[in-house]
Legacy VTK file of the C-alpha trace (Angstrom):
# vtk DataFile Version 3.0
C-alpha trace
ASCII
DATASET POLYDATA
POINTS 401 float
101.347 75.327 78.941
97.942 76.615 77.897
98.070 79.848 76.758
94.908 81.914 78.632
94.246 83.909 75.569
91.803 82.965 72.088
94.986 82.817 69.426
92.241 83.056 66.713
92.520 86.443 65.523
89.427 87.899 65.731
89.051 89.378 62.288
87.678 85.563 61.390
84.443 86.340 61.716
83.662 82.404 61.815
86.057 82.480 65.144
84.420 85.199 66.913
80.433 84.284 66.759
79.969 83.823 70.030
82.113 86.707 71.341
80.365 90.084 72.814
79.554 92.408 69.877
81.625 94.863 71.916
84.822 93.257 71.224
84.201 94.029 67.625
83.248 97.362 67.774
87.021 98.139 69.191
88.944 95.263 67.601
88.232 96.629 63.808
87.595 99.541 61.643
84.554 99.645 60.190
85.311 101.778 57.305
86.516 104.770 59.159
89.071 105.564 62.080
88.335 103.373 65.607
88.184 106.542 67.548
87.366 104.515 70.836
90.516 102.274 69.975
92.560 105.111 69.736
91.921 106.873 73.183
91.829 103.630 74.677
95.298 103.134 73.195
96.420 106.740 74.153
95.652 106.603 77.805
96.768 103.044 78.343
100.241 104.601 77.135
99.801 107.118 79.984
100.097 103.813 82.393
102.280 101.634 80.359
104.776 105.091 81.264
103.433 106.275 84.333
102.888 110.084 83.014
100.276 112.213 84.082
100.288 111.149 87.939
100.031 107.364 86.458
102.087 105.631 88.698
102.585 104.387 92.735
104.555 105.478 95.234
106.084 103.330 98.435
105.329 104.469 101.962
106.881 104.442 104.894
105.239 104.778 108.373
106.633 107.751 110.459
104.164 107.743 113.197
100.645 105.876 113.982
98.300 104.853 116.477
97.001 101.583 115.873
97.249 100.163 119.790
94.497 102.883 120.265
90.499 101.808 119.950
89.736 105.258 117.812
87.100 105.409 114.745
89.262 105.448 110.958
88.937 109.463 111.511
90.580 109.764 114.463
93.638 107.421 112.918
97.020 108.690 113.556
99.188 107.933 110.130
102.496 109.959 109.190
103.713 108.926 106.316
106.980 109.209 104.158
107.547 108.123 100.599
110.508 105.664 99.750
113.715 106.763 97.915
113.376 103.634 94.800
116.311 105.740 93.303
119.109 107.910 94.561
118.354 111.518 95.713
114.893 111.727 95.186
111.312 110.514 96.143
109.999 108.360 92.915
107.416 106.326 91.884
106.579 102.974 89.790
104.922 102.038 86.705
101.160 100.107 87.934
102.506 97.175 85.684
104.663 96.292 88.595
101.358 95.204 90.321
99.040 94.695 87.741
100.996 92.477 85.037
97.400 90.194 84.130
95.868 93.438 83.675
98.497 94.778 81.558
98.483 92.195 79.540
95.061 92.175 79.029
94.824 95.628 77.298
97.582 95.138 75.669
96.343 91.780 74.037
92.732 93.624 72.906
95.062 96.463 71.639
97.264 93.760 69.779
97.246 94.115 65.543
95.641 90.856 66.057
93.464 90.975 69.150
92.584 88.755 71.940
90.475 88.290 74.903
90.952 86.552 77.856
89.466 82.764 78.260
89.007 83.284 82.234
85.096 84.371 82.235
85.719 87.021 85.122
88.527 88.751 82.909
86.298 88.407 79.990
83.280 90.145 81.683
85.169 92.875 83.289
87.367 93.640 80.211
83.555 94.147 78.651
82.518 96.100 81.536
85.183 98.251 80.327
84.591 98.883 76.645
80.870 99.330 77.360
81.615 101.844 79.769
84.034 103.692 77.326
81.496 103.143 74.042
78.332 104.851 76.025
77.512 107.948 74.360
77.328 109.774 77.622
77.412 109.684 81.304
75.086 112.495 82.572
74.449 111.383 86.203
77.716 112.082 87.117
77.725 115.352 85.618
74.820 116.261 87.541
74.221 118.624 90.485
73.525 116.622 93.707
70.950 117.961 95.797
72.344 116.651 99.269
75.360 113.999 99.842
73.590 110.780 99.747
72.888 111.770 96.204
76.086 111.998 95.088
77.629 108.599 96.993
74.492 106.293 95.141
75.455 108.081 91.686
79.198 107.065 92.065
78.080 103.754 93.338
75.516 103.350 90.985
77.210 104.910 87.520
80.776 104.725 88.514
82.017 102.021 90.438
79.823 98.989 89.460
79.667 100.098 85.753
83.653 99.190 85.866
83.598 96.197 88.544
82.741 92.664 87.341
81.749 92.102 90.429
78.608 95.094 90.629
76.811 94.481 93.688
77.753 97.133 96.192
76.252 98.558 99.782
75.866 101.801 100.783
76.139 103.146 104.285
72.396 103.313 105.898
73.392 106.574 107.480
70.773 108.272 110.002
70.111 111.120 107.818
69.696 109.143 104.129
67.134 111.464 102.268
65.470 108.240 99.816
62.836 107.021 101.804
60.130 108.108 99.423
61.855 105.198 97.055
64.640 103.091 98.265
64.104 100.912 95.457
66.036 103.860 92.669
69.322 105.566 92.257
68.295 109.461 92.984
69.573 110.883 89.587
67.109 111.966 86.962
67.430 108.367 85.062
65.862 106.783 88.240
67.133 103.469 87.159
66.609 100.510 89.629
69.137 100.268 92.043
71.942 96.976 91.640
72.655 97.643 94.937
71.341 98.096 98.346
71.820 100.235 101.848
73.311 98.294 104.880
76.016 97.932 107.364
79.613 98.940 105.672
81.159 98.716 109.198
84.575 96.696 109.765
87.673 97.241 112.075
89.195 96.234 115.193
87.602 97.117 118.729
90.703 97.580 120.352
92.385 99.112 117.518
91.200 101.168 114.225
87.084 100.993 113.524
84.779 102.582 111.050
82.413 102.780 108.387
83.035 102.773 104.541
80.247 105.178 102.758
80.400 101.813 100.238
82.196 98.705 100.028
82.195 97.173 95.904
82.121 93.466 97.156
85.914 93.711 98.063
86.806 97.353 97.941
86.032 99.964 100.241
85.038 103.267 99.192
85.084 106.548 100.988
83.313 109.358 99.581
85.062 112.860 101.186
82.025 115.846 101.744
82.856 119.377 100.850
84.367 120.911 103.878
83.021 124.703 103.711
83.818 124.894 107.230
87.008 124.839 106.787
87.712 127.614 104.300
91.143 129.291 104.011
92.117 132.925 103.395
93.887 130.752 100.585
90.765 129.347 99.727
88.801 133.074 99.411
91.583 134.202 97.497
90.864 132.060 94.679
88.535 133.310 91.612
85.639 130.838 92.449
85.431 131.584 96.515
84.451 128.199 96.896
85.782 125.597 99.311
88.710 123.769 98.664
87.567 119.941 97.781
90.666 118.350 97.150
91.473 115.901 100.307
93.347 117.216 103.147
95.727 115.551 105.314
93.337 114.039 107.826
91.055 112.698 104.659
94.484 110.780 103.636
94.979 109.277 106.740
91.375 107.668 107.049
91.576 106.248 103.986
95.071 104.741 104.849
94.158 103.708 108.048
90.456 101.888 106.355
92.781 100.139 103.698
94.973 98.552 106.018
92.371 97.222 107.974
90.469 96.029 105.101
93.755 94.279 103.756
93.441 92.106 107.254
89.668 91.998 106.925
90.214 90.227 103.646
93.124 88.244 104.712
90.829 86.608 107.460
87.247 86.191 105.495
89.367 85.299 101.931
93.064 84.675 102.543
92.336 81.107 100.260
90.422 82.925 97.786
93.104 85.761 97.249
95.986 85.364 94.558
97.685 87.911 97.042
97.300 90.447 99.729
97.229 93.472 98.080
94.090 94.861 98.755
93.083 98.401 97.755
90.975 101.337 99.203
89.708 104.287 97.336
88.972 108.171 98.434
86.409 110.370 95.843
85.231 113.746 96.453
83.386 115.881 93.754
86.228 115.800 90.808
89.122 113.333 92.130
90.173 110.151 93.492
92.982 108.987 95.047
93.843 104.821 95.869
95.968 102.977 98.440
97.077 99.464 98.196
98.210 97.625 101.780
99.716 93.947 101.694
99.086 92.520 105.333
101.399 90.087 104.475
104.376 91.510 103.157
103.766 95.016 105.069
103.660 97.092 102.133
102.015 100.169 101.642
101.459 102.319 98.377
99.594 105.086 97.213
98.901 107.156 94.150
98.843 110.703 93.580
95.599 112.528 93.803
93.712 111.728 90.396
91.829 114.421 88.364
88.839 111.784 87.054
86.562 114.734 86.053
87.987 117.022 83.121
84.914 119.652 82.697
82.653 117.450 81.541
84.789 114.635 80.556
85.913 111.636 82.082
89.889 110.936 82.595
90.162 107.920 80.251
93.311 106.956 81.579
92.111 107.517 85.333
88.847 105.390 84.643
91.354 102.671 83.172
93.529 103.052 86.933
90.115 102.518 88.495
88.964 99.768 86.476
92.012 98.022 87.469
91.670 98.530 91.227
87.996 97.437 91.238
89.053 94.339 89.666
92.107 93.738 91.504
90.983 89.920 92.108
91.293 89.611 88.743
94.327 91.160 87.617
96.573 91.874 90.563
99.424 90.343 90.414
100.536 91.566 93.768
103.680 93.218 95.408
106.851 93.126 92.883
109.612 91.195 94.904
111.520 93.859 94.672
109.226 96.191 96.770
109.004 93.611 99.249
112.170 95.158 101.365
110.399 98.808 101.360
108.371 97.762 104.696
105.466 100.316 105.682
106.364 99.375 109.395
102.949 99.043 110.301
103.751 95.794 111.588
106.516 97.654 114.455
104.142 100.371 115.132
101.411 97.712 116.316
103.834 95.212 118.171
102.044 93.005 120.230
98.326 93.945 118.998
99.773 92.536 115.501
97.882 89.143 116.130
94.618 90.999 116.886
94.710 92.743 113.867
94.544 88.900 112.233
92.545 87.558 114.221
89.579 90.221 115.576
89.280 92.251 112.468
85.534 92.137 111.463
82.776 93.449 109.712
79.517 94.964 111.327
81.381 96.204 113.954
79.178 98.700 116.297
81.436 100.541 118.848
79.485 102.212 121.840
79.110 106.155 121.101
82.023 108.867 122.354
81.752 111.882 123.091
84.081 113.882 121.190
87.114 114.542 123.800
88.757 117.941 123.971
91.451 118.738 126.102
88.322 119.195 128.579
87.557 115.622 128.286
86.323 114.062 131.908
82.460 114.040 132.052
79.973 117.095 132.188
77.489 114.880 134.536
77.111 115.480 138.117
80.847 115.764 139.969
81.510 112.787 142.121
81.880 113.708 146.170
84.803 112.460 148.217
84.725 112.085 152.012
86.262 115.383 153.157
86.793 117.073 156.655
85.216 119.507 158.352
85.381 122.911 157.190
88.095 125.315 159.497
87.144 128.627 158.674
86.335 131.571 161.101
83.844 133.590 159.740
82.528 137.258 161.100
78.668 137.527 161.723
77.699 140.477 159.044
75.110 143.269 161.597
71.899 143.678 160.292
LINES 1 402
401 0 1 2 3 4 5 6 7 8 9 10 11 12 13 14 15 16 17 18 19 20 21 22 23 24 25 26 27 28 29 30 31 32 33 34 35 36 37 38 39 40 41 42 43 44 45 46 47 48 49 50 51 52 53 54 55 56 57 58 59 60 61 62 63 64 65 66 67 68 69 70 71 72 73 74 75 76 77 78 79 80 81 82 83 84 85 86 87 88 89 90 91 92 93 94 95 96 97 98 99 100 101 102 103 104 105 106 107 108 109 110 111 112 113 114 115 116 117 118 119 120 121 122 123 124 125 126 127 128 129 130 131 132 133 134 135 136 137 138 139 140 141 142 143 144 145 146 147 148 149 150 151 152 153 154 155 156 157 158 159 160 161 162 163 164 165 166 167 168 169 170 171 172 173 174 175 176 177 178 179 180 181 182 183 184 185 186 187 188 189 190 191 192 193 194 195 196 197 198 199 200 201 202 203 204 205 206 207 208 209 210 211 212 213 214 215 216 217 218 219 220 221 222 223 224 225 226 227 228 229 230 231 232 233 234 235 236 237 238 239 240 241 242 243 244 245 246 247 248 249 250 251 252 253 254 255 256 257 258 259 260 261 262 263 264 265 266 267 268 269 270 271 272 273 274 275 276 277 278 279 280 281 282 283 284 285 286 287 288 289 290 291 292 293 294 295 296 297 298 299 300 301 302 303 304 305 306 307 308 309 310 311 312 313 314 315 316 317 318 319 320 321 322 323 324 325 326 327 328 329 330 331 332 333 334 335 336 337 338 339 340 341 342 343 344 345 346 347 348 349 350 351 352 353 354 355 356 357 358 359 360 361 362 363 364 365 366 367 368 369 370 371 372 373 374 375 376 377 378 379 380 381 382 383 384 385 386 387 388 389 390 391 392 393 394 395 396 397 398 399 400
């Protein structure tokens, strides 16, 4: 069988002409200590063990809505995580889904390194040592000055910086604050934009429907706004007084709810294209970043902790390696371990007989007609509707004058 990776080791300088200069710069030392090589090597450890919130957990589907037409917000999605060992909740090791990826970094990392032959692997294990050898990465350090800012800086500096794949769309929501210059990501480096504002809408009409703030070719992204509405004594207790911005319950059962249906979106538009089902979804707010994986053809459903990706004004190497994984999940996803393959989410129960539509209807640009926001007040506030009645059979007193 052909083996996938260059055997030449790549300290043969004669072997490695043609290879990207930035496959040298973290294969060998130059004369002094790789440091890149070394943190590289440190946080892929962090994975390899599944330390430091590096690792999956199994759910399990206590309650949900999906036989109701309702927007991904309005989702209903109780979830439980799997006992994988007696007497306690655990999690698993992200080599259990991502062996090709695994072996990847470990093959660069090797005493004699490789790359990858396949030319997608190739380019996004580059996209991945450029992103880790640039000096700095100011625009997402900076202050946004509204939301849209801060959604076309992840898009543009973020997520396509670590995707092989870099295109990506952005929600054209009503209030988007670039129409001086559509044509530039709103950052102080003003660099042309690789992607472009559209329609990020997908779902089911009868079932769950929405809008991704940006979709990475095959990933959907939700970006969470600061809530200052909903402050908490516990909240004005702390030392900043600021708003909580880590997600809340309701934020983690949109993004469930969006991954699932995306996992059937990409089962209908790609299902011959896919190595397997496991399709992820990913959740950012100002500092972290959290990722589910659903399999709409095993019924499997995973998630990871919430991920600190900003460290003052670092960057989680380790979480940027997670990430770089999940963007390029094509790639290197090997999919659901067999063993995980009993541990059903039980989506497929909880939707019974609207199962098939959830094949078969899912789309993208999907516009639902506008609802008013029910409250347990919900009928209409419009003119009241008059039923034939009878006649009146009061006695009544004339008043004097």
């Amino acid at each position: 069988m052909e083996n996938k990776f260059f055997e030449e080791p790549l300290a043969k300088r004669q072997k490695r002409e043609h290879l990207d200069p930035i496959f040298q710069s973290f294969a060998f030392e130059e004369g002094k200590r790789n440091i890149k090589r070394l943190c590289l090597e440190k946080a892929f450890s962090y994975l390899q063990l599944g330390i430091n919130d590096m690792n999956l957990a199994i759910l399990e589907i206590i309650d949900a809505n999906p036989r109701t037409s309702v927007g991904f917000r309005d989702a209903a999605l109780t979830t439980n995580c799997y006992q994988l060992k007696a007497q306690s909740d655990s999690g698993f090791v992200l080599e259990n889904i991502f062996v090709d990826g695994f072996d990847v970094l470990k093959k660069i990392l090797d005493a004699q390194p490789k790359v990858p032959k396949d030319n997608l692997q190739w380019r996004a294990l580059a996209k991945l040592l450029q992103f880790i050898s640039e000096q700095s990465h100011d625009p997402l350090f900076e202050e946004p000055e509204y939301e849209e800012q801060w959604v076309f800086t992840l898009a543009q500096h973020l997520f396509s910086k670590l995707s092989v794949d870099e295109a990506y769309m952005v929600d054209s929501a009503p209030n988007f604050r670039l129409q001086e210059d559509l044509g530039v990501c709103p950052c102080k480096e003003k660099d042309p934009l690789i992607g472009k504002i559209g329609d990020t809408s997908f779902g089911l009409e009868a079932g769950w429907h929405g809008k991704a703030d940006i979709i990475m070719q095959h990933v959907p992204i939700t970006v969470i706004r600061e809530r200052k509405q909903y402050v908490t004594s516990e909240d004005l207790s702390s030392s900043s007084g600021e708003a909580n911005e880590s997600f809340s319950e309701k934020d983690l059962t949109q993004l469930r709810a969006q991954t699932i249906l995306f996992s059937f979106l990409q089962h209908k538009l790609n299902k011959d294209l896919l190595k397997n089902c496991l399709i992820p979804g990913i959740g950012m707010n100002a500092k972290e970043l959290v990722i589910f994986f659903y399999d709409c053809e095993n019924d499997v459903l995973l998630s990871s902790k919430t991920l600190q990706l900003f460290r003052g004004k670092e960057l989680s190497l380790s979480v940027v390696l997670f990430l770089w994984l999940t963007l390029n999940y094509r790639h290197f996803c090997s999919g659901v371990a067999e063993g995980m393959k009993g541990f059903k989410s039980t989506f497929f129960s909880k939707a019974e007989n609207y199962l098939k539509d959830y094949y078969s209807d899912v789309t993208l640009s999907l516009h639902m007609p506008f609802k008013k926001q029910e409250t347990e007040f919900g009928w209409s506030d419009n003119y009241g509707i008059e039923f034939a009645v009878r006649e009146p059979c009061v006695d009544y007193i004339e008043l004097p004058n």
